[in-house]
C-alpha positions as CSV (number, residue, x, y, z in Angstrom):
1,X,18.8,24.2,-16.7
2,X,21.0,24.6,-13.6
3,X,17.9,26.1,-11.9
4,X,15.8,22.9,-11.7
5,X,19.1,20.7,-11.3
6,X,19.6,22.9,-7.8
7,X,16.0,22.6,-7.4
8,X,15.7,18.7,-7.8
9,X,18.7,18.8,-5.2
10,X,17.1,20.8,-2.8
11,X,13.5,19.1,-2.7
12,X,15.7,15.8,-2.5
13,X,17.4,17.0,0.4
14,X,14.7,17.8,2.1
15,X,12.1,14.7,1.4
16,X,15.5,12.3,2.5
17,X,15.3,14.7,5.7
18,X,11.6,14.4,6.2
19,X,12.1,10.4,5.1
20,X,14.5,9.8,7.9
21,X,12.4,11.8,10.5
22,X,9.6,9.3,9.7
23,X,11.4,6.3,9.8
24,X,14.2,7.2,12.2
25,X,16.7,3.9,12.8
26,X,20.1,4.6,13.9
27,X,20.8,1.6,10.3
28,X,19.3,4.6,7.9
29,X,22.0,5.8,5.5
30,X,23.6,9.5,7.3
31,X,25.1,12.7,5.4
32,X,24.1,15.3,3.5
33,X,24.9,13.4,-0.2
34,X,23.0,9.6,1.1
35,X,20.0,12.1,2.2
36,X,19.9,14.2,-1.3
37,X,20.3,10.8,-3.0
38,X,17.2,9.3,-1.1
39,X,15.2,11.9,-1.9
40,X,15.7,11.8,-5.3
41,X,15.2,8.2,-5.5
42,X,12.1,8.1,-3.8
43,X,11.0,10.1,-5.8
44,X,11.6,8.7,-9.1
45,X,10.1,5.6,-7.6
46,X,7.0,6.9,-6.7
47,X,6.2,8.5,-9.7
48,X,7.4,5.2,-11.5
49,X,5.1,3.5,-8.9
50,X,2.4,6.2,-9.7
51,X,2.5,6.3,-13.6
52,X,2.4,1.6,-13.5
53,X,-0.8,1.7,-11.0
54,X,-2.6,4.6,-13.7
55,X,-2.4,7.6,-10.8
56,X,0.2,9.9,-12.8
57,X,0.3,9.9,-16.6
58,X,3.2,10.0,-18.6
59,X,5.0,13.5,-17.8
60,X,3.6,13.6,-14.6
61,X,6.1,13.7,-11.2
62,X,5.2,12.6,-7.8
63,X,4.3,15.5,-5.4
64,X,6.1,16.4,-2.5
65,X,4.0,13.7,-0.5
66,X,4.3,11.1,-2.8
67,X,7.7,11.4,-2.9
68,X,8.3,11.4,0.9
69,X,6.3,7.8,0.7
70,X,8.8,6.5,-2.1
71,X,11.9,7.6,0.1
72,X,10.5,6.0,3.2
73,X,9.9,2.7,0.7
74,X,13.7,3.0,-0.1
75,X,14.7,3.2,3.8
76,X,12.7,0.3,4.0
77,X,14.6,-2.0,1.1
78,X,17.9,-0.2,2.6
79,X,17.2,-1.5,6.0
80,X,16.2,-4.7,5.0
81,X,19.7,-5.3,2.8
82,X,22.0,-4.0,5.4
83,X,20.0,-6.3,8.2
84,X,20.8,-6.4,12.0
85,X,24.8,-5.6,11.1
């Protein structure tokens, strides 16, 4: 159990890392626990995302890829709420 816990925290680390890369814009949340956190969330949203459009079944988790996509998607709402402060 604490393997894939540590595992879901390290593959959201680095898809928020690779997210950010993509979509780099000095308003993108920074630190090492906003990064982890929007990794994970892209990630859950994607494979929500995948699972209502018929690509994943139920059970089935976004891939690496697809979860890179659903972080940059949640930059792109984060960026849009925060605005030009």
């Amino acid at each position: 159990m604490a393997s894939t816990w540590l595992g879901v925290i390290l593959i959201g680390f680095l898809v928020g890392l690779l997210a950010r890369a993509i979509s780099s814009d000095p308003r993108n949340p920074q630190g090492c626990l906003l990064t982890t956190f929007l990794g994970i969330v892209g990630a859950a949203l994607f494979t929500w995302l995948g699972q209502f459009a018929g690509l994943y079944a139920k059970g089935e988790y976004a891939g690496f890829i697809g979860s890179v996509i659903g972080a940059v998607i949640v930059l792109a709402i984060w960026r849009a709420l925060v605005g030009n402060k």
